[in-house]
Backbone bond lengths (Angstrom), bond angles and torsions (degrees), N, CA, C in turn:
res aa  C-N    CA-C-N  psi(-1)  N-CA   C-N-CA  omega(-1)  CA-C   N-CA-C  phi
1 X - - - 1.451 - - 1.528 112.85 -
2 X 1.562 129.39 -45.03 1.405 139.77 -179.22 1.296 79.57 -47.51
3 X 1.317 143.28 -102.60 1.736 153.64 -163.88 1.114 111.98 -2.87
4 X 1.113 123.98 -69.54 1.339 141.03 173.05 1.551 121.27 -51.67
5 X 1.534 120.61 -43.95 1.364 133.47 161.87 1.622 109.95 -43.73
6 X 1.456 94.14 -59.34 1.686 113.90 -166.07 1.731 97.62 -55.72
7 X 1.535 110.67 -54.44 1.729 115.19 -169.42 1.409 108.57 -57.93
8 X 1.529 116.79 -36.37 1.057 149.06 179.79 1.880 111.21 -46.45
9 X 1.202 100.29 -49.80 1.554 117.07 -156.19 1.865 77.35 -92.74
10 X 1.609 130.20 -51.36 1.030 121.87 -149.29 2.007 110.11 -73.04
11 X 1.184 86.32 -49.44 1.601 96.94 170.51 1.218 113.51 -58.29
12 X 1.381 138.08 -46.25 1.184 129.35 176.07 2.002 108.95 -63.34
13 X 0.984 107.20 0.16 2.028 105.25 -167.27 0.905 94.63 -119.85
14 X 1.764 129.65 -0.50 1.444 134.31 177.20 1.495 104.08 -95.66
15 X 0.917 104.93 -40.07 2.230 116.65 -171.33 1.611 98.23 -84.31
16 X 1.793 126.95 -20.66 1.137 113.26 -178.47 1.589 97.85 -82.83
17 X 1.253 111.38 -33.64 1.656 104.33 -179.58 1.066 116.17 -84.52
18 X 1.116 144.62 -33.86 1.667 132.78 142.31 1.776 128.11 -19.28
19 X 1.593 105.01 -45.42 1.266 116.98 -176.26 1.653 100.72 -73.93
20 X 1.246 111.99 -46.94 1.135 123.71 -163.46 2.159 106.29 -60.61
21 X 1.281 77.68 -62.15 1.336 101.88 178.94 1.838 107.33 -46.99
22 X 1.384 124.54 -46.31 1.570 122.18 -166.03 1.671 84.69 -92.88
23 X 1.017 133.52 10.16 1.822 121.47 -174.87 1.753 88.10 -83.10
24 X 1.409 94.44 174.58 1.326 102.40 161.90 1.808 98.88 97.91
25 X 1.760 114.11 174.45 1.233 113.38 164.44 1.607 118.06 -96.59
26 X 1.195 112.29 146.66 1.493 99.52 -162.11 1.909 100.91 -98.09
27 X 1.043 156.62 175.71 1.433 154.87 -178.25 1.363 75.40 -97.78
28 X 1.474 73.70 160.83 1.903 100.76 171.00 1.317 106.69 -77.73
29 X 1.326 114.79 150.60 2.107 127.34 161.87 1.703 96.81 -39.09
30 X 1.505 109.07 122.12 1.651 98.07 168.24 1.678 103.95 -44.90
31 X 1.312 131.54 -55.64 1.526 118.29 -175.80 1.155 116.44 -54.77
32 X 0.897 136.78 23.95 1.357 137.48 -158.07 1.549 110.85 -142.63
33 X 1.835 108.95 -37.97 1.864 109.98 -169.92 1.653 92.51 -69.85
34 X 1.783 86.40 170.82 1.403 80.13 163.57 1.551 128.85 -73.45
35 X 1.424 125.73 -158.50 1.580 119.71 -176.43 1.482 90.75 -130.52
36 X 0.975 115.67 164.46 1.596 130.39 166.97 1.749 104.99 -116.78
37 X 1.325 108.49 162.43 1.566 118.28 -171.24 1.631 98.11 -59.43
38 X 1.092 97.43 -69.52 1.606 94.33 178.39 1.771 124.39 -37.29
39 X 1.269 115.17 -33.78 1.512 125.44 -150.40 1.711 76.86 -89.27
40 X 1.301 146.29 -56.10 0.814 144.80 -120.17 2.167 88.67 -114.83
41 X 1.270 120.20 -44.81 1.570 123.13 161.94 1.630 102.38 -55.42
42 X 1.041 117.36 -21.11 1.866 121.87 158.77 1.199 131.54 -33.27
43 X 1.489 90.83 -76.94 1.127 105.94 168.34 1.572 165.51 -28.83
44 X 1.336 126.69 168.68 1.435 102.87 -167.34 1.647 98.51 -105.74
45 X 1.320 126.54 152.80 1.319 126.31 -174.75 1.688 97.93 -65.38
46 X 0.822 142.17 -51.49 1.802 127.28 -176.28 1.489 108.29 -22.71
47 X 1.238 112.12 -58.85 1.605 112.50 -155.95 1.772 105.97 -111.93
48 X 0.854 145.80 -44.47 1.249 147.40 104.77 1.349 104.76 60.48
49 X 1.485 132.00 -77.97 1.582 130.13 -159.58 2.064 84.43 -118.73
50 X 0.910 110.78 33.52 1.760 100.65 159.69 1.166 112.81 -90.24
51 X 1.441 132.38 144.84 1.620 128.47 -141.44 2.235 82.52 -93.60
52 X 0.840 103.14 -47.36 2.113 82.09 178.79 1.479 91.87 -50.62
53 X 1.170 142.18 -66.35 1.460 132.50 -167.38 1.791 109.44 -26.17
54 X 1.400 104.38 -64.88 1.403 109.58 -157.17 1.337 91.12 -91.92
55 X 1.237 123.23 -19.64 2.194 106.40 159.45 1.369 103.45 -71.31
56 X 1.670 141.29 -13.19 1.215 121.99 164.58 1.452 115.07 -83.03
57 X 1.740 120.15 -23.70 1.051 99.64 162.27 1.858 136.68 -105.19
58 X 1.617 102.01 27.17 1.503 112.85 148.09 1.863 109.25 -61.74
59 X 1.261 99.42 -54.67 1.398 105.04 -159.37 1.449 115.77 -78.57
60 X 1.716 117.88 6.73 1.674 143.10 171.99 1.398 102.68 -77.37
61 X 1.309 120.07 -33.94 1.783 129.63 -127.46 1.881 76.77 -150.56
62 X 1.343 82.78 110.31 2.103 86.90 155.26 1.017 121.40 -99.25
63 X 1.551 133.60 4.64 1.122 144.89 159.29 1.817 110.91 -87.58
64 X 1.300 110.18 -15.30 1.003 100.52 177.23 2.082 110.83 -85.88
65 X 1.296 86.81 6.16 1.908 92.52 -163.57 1.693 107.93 -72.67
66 X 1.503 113.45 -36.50 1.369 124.31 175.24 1.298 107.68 -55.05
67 X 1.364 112.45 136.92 1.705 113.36 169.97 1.621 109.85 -59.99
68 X 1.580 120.18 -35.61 1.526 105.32 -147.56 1.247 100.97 -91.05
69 X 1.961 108.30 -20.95 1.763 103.39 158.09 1.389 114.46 -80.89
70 X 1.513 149.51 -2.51 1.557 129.66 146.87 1.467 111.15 -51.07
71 X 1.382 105.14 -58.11 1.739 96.61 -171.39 1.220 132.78 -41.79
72 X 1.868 98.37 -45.65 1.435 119.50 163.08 1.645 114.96 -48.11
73 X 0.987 116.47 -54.26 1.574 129.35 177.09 1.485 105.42 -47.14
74 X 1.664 99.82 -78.72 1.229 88.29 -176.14 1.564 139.45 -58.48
75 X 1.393 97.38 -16.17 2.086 106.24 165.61 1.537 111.06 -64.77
76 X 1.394 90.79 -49.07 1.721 89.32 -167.70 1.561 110.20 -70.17
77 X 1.093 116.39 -45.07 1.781 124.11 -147.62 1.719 91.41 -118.30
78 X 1.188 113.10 -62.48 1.885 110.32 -156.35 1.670 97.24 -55.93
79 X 1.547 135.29 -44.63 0.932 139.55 -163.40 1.519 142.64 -56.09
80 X 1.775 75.39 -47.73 1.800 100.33 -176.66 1.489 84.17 -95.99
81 X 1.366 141.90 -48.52 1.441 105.45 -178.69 1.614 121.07 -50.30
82 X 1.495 112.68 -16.24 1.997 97.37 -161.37 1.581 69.14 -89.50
83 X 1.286 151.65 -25.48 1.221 141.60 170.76 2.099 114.02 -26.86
84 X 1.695 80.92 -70.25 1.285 102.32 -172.30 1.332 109.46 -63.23
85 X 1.586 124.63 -41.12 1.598 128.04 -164.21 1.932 94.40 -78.81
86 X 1.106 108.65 -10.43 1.745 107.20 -167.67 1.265 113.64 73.12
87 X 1.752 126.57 49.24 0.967 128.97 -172.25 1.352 84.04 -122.79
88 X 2.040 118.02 124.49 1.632 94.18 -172.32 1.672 89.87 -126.50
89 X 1.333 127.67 21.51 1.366 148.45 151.71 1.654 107.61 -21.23
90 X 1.017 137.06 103.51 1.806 114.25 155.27 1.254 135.11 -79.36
91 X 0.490 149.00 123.19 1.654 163.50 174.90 1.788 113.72 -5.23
């Protein structure tokens, strides 16, 4: 009977910390948060100009959310960096 008490007591302090443990809000997948200008001028050219990349960093930048400031962005800034990184890909 003790055995059973003991498994008893343990399993139940296992499912409370499980519950406990998945409660709460969880952060986003780093691939997944948004990026900030900086986080993303960070970066390494591989991953950098992949279109989830730069939809994570629309959604970093609320100025980046307007179309007529992407275009702007991307003329001024997205361009000459794949310039600079030797990324000669267009958009």
């Amino acid at each position: 009977m003790p055995t059973r008490r003991i498994f008893g007591t343990v399993f139940a302090a296992s499912l409370v910390g499980l519950a406990v443990g998945c409660g709460g809000s969880a952060a986003p997948a780093p691939d997944s948060a948004p990026l900030t200008l900086d986080a993303w001028k960070a970066m390494p050219a591989g991953g950098k100009y992949e279109p989830h990349t730069l939809e994570r960093l629309k959604q970093g930048d609320p100025k980046l959310q307007d179309d007529r400031a992407w275009e702007k962005f991307t003329r001024d800034v997205l361009l000459p960096a794949k310039k600079k990184d030797g990324v000669a890909k267009t958009l």
